[in-house]
MARVEXTI-245123 format. One record per residue: residue in three letters; z, y, x of N, C-alpha, C in turn. Coordinates in steps of 0.2 Angstrom, whole numbers, plus 5000, padded with zeros to 4 digits. Layout:
N
AlaZYXZYXZYX/...
! end
This chain:
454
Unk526850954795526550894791525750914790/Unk525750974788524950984787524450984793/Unk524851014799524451004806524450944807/Unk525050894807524850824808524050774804/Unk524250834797523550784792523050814796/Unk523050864797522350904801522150874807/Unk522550874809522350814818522150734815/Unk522250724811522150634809521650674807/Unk521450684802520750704797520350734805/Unk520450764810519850794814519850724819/Unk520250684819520050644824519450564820/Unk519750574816519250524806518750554808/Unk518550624807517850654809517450654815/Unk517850644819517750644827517150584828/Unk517750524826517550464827517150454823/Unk517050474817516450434810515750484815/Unk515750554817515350584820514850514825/Unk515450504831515350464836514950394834/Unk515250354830514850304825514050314822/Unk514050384819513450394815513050404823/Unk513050454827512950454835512650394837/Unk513050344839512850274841512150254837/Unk512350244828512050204825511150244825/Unk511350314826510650354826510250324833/Unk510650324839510150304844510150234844/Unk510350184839510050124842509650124836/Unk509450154831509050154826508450194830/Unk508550244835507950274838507850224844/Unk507950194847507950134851507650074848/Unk507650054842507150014838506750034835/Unk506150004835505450034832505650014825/Unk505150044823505150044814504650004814/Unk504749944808504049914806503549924806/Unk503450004804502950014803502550064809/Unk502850064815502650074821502350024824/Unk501650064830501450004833500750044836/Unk500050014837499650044841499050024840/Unk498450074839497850034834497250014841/Unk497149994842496449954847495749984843/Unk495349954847494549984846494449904849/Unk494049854844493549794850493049814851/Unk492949774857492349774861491849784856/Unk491849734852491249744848490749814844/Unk491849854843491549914840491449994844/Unk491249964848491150024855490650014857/Unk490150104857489450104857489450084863/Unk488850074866488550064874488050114875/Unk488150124882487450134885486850124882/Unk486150134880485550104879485750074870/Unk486250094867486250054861485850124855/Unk485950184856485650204853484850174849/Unk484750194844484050134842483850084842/Unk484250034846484249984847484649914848/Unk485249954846485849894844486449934839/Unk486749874834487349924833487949894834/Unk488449914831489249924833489249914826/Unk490049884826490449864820490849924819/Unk491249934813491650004812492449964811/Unk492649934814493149914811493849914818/Unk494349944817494949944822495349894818/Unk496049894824496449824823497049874823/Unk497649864820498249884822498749834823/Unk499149844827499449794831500349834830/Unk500549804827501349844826501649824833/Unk502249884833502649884839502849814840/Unk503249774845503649714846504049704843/Unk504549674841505149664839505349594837/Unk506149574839506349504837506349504830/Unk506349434829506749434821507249454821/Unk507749464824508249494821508349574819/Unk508049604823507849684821507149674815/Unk506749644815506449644809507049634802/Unk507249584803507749574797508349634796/Unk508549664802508849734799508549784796/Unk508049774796507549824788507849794784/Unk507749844778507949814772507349834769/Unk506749804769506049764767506549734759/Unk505949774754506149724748505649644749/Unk506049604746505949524746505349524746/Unk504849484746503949474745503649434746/Unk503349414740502949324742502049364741/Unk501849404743501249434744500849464749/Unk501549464756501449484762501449414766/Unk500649394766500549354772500949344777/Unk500949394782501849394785502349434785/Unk502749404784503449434779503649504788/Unk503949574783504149614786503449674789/Unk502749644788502349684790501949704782/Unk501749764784501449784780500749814781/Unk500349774776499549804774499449804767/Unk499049834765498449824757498449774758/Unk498549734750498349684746497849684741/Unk497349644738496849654733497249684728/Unk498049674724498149694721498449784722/Unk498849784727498649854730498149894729/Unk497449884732497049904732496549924725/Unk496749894721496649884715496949944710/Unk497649944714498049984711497950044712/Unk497850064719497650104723496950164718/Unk496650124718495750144717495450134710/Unk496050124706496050104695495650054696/Unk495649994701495249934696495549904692/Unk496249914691496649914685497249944683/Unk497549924677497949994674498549994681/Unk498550084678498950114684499850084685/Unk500050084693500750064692501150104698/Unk501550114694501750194699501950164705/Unk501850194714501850194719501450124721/Unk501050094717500450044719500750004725/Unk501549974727501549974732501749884732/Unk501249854739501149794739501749754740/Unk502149764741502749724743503049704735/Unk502949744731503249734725502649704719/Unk502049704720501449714715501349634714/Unk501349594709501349514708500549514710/Unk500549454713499849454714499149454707/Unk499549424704499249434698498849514697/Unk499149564700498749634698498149634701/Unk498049584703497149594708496749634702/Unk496149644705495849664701495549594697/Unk495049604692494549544690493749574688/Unk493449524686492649544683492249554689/Unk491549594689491449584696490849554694/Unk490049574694489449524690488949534695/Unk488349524696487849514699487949494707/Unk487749524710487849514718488049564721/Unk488449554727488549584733488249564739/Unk487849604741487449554750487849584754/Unk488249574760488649594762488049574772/Unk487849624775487149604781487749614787/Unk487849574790488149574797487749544803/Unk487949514810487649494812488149424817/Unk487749384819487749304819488049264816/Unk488249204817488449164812489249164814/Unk489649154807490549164807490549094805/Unk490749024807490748964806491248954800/Unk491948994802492448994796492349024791/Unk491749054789491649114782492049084776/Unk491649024775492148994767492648974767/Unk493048944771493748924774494248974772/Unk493849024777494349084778494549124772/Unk493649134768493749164763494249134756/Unk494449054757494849014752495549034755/Unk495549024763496249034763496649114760/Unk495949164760496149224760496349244752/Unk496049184747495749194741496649164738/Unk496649124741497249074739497949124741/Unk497949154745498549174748498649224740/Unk498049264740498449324737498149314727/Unk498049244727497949224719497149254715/Unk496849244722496049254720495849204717/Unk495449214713495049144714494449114717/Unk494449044718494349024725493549004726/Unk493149044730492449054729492148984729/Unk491548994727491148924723490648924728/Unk490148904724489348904727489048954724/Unk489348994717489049034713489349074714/Unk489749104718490049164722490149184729/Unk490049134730489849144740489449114742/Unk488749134745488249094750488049124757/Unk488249084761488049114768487149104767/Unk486949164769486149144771485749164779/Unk485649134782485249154789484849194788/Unk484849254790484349304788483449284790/Unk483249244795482649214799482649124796/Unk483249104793483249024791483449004795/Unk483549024801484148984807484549004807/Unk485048964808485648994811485749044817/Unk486149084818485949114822486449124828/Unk486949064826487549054830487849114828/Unk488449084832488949134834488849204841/Unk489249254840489349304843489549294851/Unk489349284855489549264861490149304864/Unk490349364859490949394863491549344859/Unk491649304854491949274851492349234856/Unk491949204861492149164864492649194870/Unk492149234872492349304878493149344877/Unk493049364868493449424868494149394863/Unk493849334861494349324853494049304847/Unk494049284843493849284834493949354834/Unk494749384835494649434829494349504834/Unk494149474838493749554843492949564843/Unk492749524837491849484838491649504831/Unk491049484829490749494822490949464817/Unk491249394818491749354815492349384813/Unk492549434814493149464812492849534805/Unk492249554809492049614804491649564797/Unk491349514798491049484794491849434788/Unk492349434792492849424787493149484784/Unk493349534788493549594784492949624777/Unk492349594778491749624772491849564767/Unk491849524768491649464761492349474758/Unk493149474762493649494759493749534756/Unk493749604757493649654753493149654746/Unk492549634747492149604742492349564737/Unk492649504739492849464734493549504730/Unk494049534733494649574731494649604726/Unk493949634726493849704721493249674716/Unk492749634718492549624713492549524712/Unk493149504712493049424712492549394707/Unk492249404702491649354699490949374702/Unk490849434708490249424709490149374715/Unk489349374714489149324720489149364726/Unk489349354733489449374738488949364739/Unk488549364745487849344750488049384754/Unk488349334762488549334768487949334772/Unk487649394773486849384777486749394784/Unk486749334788486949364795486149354799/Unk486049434800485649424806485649374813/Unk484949374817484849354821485349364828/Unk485549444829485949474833486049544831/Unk486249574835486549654831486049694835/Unk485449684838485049704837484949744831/Unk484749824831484449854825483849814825/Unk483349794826482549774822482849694819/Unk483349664820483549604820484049614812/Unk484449664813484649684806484349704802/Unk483949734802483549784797483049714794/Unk482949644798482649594797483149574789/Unk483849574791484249544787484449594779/Unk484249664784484349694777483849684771/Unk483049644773482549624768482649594765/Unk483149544769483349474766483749494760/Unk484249544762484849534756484549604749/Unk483949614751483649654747483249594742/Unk483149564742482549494740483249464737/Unk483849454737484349404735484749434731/Unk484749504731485049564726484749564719/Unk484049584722483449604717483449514713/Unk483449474715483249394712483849384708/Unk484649424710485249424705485249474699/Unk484649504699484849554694485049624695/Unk485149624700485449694705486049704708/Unk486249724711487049744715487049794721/Unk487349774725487649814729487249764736/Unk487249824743487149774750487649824753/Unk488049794757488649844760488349844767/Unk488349894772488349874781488749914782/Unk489349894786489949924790489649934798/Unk489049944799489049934805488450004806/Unk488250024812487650084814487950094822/Unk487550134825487350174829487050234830/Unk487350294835487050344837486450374833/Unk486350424830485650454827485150454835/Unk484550434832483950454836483350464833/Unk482850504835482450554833481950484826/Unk481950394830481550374824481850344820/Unk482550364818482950324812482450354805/Unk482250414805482050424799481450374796/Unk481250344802480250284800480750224798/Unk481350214797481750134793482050154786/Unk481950234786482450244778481950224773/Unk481350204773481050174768481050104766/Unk481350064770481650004771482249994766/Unk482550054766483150044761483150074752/Unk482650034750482450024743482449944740/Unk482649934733482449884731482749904722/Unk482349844717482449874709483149854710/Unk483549894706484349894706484649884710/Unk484549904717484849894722485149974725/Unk486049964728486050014729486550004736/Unk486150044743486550014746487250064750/Unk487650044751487950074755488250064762/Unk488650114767488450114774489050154776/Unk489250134783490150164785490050214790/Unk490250274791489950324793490250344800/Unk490650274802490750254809491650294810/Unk491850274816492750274817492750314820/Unk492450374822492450414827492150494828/Unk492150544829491550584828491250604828/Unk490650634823490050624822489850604818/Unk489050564820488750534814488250504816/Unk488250444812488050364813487350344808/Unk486850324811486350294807486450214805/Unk486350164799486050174795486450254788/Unk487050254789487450304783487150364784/Unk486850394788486450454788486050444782/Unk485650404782484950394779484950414774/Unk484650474767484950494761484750414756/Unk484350374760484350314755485050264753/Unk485550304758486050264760486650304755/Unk487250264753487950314749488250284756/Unk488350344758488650364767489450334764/Unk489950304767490650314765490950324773/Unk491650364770492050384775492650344776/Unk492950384778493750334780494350394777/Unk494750354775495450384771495950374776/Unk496550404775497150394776497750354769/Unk498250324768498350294762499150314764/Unk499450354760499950394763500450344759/Unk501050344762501650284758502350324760/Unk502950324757503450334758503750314763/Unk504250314767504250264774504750224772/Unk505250234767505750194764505450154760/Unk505250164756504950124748504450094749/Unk503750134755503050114751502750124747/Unk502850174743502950204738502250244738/Unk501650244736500950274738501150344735/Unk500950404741501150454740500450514741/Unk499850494744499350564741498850504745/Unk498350524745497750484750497250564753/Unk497550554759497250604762496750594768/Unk496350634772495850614777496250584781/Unk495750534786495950504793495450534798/Unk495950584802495750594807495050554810/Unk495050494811494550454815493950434810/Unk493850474806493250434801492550484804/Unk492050434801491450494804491250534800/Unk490850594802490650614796490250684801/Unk489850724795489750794799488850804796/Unk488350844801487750854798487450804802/Unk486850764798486450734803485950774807/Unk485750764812485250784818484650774816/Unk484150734813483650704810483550704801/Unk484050684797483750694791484150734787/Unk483450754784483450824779483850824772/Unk484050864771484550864767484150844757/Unk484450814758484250754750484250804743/Unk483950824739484150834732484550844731/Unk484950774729485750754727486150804731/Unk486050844736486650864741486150954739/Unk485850974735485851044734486351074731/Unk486951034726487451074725487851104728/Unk488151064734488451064740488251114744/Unk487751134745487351184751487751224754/Unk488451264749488551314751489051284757/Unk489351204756489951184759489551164764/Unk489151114764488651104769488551124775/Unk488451194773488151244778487251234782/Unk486951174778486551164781485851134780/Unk485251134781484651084779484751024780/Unk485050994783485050934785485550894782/Unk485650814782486150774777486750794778/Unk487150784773487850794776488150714776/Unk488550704777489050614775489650644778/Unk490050604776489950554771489750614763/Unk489850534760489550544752490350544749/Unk490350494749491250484748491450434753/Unk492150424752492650384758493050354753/Unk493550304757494050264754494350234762/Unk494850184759495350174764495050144772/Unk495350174774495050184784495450174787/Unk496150214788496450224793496950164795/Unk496950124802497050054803498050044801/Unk498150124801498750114803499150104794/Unk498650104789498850114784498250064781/Unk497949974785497549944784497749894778/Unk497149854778497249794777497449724778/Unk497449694774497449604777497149584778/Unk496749544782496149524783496649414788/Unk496249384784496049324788495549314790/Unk495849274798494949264803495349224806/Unk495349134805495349104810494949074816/Unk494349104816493749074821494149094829/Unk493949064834494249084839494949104841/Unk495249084839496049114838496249064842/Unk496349054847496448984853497148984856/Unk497649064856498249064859498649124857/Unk499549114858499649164855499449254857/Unk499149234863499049304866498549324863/Unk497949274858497349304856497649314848/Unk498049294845498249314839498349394837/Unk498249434830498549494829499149504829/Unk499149454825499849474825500349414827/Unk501149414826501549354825501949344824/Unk501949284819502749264813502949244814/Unk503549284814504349284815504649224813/Unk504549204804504749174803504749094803/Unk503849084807503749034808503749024818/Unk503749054820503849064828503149064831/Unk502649074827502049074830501349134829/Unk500949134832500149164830500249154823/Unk499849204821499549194815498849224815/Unk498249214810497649194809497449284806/Unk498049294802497949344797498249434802/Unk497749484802497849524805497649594800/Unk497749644803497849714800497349764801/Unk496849754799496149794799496249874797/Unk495749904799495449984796494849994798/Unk494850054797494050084799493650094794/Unk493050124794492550114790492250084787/Unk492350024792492149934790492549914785/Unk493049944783493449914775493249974771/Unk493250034771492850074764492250044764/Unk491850044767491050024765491049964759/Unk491249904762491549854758491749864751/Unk492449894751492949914744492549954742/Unk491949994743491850044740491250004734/Unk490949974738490349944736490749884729/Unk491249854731491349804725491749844721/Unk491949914721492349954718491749964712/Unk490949974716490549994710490049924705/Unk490349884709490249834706490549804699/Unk491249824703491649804699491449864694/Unk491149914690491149964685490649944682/Unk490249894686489749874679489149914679/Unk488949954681488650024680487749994683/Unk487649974689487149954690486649994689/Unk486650034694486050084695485350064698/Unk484950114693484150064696484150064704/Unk484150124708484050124715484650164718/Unk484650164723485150204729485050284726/Unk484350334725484450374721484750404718/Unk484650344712485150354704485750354705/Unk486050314712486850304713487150394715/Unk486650424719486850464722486950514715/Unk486450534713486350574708486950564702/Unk487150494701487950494697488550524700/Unk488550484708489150514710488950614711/Unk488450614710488750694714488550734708/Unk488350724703488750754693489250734691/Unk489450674694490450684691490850674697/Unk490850694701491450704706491850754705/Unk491850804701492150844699492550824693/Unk492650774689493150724684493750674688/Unk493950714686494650694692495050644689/Unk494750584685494750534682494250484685/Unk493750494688493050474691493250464700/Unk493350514702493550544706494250574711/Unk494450534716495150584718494850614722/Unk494750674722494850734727495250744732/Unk494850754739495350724744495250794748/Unk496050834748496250914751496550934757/Unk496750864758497250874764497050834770/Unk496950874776496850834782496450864786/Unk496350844793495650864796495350814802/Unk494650804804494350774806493750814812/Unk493450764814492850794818493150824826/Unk492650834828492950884836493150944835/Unk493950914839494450954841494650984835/Unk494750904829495050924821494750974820/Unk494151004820493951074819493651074811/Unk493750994808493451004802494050994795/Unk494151024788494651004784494450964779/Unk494850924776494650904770494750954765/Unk494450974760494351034755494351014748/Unk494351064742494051044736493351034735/Unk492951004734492450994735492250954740/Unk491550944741491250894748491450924756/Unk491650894758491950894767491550844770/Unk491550884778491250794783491850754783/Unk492450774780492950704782493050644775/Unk492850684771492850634765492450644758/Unk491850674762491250724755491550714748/Unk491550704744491850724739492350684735/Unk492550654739493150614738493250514736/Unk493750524733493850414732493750414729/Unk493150364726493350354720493650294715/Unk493750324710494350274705494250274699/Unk494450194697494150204688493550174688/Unk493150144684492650114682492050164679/Unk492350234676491850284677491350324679/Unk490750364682490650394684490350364691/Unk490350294692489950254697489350194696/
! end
């Protein structure tokens, strides 16, 4: 009797064995939703001859593995009326929010569960956000993107496209060539969106240069200096630079104006990028934003591999960076200054209808509607620069110059309420560099969070 029970019980084992067997490899035979492969556009890939005289965008795409609906739907994804398309996952304003204390804390900040309502709010004077050509769908897009996740919906007194020259300056020629979202149209959406996310009552000013000519930008950056300073002060963000060369130091005095303070993306790759070299400039890096693989559940914010960062070649190491020396190792600047969320694979949402002509040009697409969709999964540099800037907006703080900014953040970066200190990770050539306590090239002195200390 007992050998008979023993042969049934090993053959119960055998078989449950063989079941769990199977169900393992077709579970390895489908991708996870949250598998897939991150892209570089054209737009944001240096050329030949662009050093000193053109620049690049900071922003990568992620593109999730394929899959039917019906293997999407075998995840068991909690329900979600805040994910643009249901099954995939990006940052939400309220995420984001969540994420970086623009409002009270909520454990695991995770966007699938977060009501839209946790957006952040407030948000006062101006943002100039300096891109290059004209985005036709800026206001469109920015409603559609406003309405989705329960923004509210920009006015006349919170968004103004301005020509940096008084013309138009059209559109991006690769828009047509490459896509909407492979063009400046797509980086110029990802920047006014983040903008508006984190600090919704400010005025935005969408200031698009003539072309991404550097002497063509730096035209736009006068403009959105003259439109800052006439609002009282804010912030001007550029997610965009190119390669250091010897006369980037003869434009850093360019980047001045009363209560203006600007900041700059310190590029998607290794090394270091001018304008965020500049010590005029608060240099930002790129994050990692680490999540449960079950839950989503925010679990530490560490570096991203791909952010830029290191010593600059040409400019001399700033005042504000004598504390640092010893980490530094060097005379010359370091950057970033601080970072925030980068890494495309752990991105945002972003809408960008402009040029979206077919399902092949779409980012992505919805299962449950059987078609393209407008709204895509951004990273890079090109979204810190942005959140960081409305992040200091949103504190209210308004510092007279780019200076005084630097000089606050680098006396409280060590209040670890101000400050997340970012210790894990590595960055740079052949990962040769770590994220540490204190300032590092992968994420100088860390995210910041909270409404203090900025």
């Amino acid at each position: 009797m007992r050998k008979t029970i023993s042969v049934i019980c090993s053959l119960f084992l055998a078989a449950g064995a063989a079941l769990y067997a199977q169900q393992a490899v077709n579970e390895l035979d489908r991708p996870h939703p949250g598998s897939g492969h991150v892209i570089t556009p054209q737009v944001s890939m240096e050329q030949p001859g662009d050093t000193g005289n053109r620049m690049h965008t900071n922003y990568k795409i992620f593109i999730p593995a394929t899959m039917t609906e019906e293997e999407f739907n075998s995840f068991e994804h909690p329900a979600t009326t805040s994910e643009p398309v249901p099954y995939y996952y990006a940052e939400t304003p309220a995420s984001l929010a969540c994420l970086y204390g623009a409002v009270g804390a909520t454990s695991g900040c995770n966007p699938f569960s977060l009501p839209n309502s946790g957006h952040a709010t407030g948000g006062s004077k101006a943002i100039a956000i300096v891109d290059a050509y004209d985005y036709p769908t800026a206001l469109a897009d920015l409603k559609v993107y406003s309405s989705e996740f329960g923004l509210a919906a920009p006015t006349s007194s919170t968004f103004t496209v301005v020509y940096a020259t008084g013309t138009n300056p059209g559109p991006d020629p690769n828009c047509a060539k490459y896509g909407g979202w492979s063009c400046w149209s797509s980086e110029e959406s990802l920047d006014i969106e983040m903008a508006h996310a984190l600090a919704p009552s400010a005025h935005v000013y969408l200031v698009e240069a003539a072309s991404a000519k550097t002497s063509d930008l730096i035209v736009a950056v006068k403009k959105a200096i003259s439109l800052v300073v006439a609002a009282g002060g804010g912030e001007i963000s550029m997610s965009w630079g190119g390669g250091e060369g010897s006369a980037e130091t003869s434009l850093d005095s360019g980047f001045a104006g009363k209560n203006v303070v600007f900041f700059a993306s310190t590029g998607d790759s290794e090394g270091t990028e001018y304008p965020s070299t500049s010590p005029n400039v608060v240099a930002v890096g790129g994050t990692t934003i680490t999540r449960n693989p079950s839950t989503l559940a925010f679990e530490e914010e560490i570096s991203w591999e791909d952010g830029g960062g290191g010593i600059s070649k040409y400019e001399t190491k700033p005042s504000y960076q004598n504390s640092i020396s010893a980490l530094s190792g060097s005379s010359n600047r370091g950057v970033p200054d601080i970072a925030a969320i980068g890494n495309p694979r752990t991105g945002v949402w972003v809408y960008d209808s402009y040029q979206t002509n077919s399902v092949g040009d779409y980012c992505l697409y919805n299962y449950d509607t059987d078609e393209g969709t407008n709204w895509c999964i951004f990273g890079g540099t090109s979204v810190a620069s942005p959140v960081t800037a409305a992040l200091v907006n949103h504190a209210g703080h308004f510092s007279a110059s780019a200076a005084a900014e630097h000089t606050l953040i680098y006396s409280n970066y060590t209040n670890t309420s101000d400050y997340r200190d970012i210790t894990y990770g590595t960055c740079g050539w052949y990962e040769g560099w770590f994220a540490q306590a204190g300032w590092d090239p992968c994420t100088g002195l860390g995210a910041p969070i909270g409404s203090a200390g900025k």
